[in-house]
C-alpha positions in Angstrom: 29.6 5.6 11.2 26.4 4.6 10.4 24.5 4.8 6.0 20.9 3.8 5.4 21.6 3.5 1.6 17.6 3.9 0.0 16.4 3.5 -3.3 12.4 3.5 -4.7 9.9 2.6 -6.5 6.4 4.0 -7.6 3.0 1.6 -6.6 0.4 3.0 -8.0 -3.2 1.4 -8.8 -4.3 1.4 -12.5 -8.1 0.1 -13.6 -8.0 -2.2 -10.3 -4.6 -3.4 -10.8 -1.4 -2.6 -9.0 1.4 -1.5 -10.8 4.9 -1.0 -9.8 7.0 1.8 -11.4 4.8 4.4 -11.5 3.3 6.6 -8.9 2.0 10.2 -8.7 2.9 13.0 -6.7 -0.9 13.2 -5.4 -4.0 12.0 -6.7 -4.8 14.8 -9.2 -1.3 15.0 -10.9 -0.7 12.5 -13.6 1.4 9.0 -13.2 4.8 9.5 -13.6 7.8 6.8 -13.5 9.4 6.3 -10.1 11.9 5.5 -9.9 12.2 7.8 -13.3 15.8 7.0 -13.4 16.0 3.1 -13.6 12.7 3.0 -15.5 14.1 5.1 -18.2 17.6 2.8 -18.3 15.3 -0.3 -18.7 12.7 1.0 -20.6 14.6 4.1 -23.3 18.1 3.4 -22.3 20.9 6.0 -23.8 24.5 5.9 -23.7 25.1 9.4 -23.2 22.8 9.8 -20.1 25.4 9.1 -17.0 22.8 8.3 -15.2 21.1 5.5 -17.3 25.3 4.1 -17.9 25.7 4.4 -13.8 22.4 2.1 -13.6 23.5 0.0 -16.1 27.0 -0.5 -14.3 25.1 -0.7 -10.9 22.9 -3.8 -11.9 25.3 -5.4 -13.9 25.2 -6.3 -17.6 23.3 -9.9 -17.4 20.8 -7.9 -15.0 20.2 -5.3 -17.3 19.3 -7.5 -20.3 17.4 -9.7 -18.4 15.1 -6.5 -16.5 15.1 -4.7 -19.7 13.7 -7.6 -22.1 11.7 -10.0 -19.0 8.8 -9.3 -16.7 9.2 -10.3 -13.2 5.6 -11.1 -12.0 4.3 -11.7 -8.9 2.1 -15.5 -8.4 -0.8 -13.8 -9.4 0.3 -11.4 -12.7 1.3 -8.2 -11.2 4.5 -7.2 -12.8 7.3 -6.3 -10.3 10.0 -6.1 -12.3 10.9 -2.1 -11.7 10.3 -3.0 -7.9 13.5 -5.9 -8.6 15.6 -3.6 -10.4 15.5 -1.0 -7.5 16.5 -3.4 -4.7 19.3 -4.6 -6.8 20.3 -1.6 -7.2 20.2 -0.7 -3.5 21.6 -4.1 -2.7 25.2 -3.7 -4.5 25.4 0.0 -3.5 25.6 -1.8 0.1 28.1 -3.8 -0.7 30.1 -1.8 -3.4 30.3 1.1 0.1 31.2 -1.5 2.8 34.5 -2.2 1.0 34.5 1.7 0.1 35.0 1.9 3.4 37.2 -0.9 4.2 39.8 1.0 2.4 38.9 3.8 4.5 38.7 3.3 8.1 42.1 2.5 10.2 41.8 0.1 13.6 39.6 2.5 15.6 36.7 2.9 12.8 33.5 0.7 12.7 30.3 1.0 10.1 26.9 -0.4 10.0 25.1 0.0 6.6 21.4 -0.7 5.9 19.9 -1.0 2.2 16.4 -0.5 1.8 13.5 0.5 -1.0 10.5 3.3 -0.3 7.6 2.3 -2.4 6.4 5.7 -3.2 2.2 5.8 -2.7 0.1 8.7 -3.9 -0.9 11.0 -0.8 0.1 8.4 1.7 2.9 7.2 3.9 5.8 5.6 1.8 6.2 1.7 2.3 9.8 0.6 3.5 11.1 -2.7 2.0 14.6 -3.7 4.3 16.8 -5.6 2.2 20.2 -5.8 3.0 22.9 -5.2 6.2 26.3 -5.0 6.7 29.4 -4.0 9.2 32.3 -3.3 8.4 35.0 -3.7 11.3 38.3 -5.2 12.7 39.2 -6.6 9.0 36.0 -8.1 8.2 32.7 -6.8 6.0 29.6 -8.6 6.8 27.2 -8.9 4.7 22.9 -10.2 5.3 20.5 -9.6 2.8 18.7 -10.3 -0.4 21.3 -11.2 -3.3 22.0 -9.4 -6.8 20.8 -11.8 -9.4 17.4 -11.1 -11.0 16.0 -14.2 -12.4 15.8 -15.7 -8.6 13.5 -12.6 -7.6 10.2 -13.6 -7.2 7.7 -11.8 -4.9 3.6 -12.5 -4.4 1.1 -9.5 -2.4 0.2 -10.0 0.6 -2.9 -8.9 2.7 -1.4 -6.4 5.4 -3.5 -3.5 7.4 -6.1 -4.0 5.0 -3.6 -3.3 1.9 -1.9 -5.8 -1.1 1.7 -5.5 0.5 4.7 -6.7 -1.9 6.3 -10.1 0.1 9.7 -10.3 -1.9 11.9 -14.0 -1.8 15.4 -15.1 -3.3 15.6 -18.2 -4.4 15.0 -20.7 -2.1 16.9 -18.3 0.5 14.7 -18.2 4.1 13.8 -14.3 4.1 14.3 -15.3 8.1 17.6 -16.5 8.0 19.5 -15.2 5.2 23.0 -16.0 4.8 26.0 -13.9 6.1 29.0 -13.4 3.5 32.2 -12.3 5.3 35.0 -10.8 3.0 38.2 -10.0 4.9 40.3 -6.9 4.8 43.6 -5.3 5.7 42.9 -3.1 8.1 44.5 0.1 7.9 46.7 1.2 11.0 46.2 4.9 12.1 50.1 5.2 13.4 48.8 6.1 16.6 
């Protein structure tokens, strides 16, 4: 079985500035959020919206504060922060369905999962961010990609085909080599 699990985010440029969060279905129509869902939990959160409570739950509470009331910038200003709060979102729906489906599969089953972000561009081609990977087989979920805690997110543009591109790091995590988590599982027989 094979899940490309995607979330996005609007880029969109503003009076010569780039801005992340926003975007517009073409160059005529007006900005709009993007994604609409996670900048309304961070931005106008409410209780009753399943939706905004799912997001909430998804990033975790320390994440939510800190997205909600903190700008993540990049080294030179531009504010990332909606860009972060996708990708973490993205990155624990990886995880949270490799051991989904570690409760799932019996001995003959096998999963890859990818995790990655479309940055959403007015009349263009979408941008594809990769973040995260993982297998799931013969009692073990592996796990490579970027982590889940927000306040190591830092990210700077970079010039690429003649665009400001979004270079994302963790930490002091190599984006070349990032670390493999292994969590074990029973694996289920099939009684064949």
């Amino acid at each position: 079985m094979a899940i490309d699990l995607k979330t996005h985010v609007g880029r969109l440029r503003e009076n010569g500035k780039q801005v992340y969060g926003k975007t517009r279905e073409s160059p005529w129509r007006e900005p709009r959020a993007a994604c609409g869902a996670i900048v309304g939990a961070l931005t106008d959160y409410h209780p009753d919206n399943l939706i905004h409570r799912r997001i909430r739950t998804d990033l975790g509470e320390h994440n939510f504060h800190y997205l909600s009331h903190q700008q993540i910038l990049t080294d030179d200003g531009v504010d990332i922060t909606m860009a972060v709060a996708a990708i973490i979102v993205a990155v624990r729906g990886i995880r949270n369905t490799a051991l989904a489906l570690a409760q799932e599969l019996d001995e003959r089953g096998l999963a890859h999962l990818t995790a990655s972000t479309t940055v959403n561009r007015p009349s263009r081609d979408d941008l594809v961010i990769y973040l995260a990977r993982a297998t799931v087989f013969n009692g073990t979920v592996k796990l490579q990609g970027l982590g889940l805690e927000a306040e190591r997110y830092s990210g700077r543009l970079v010039d690429y085909a003649g665009e400001r591109r979004l270079q994302l790091t963790y930490g002091d995590w190599d984006s070349e080599q990032l670390p493999i988590r292994e969590i074990p599982y029973a694996v289920r027989s099939s009684g064949l």
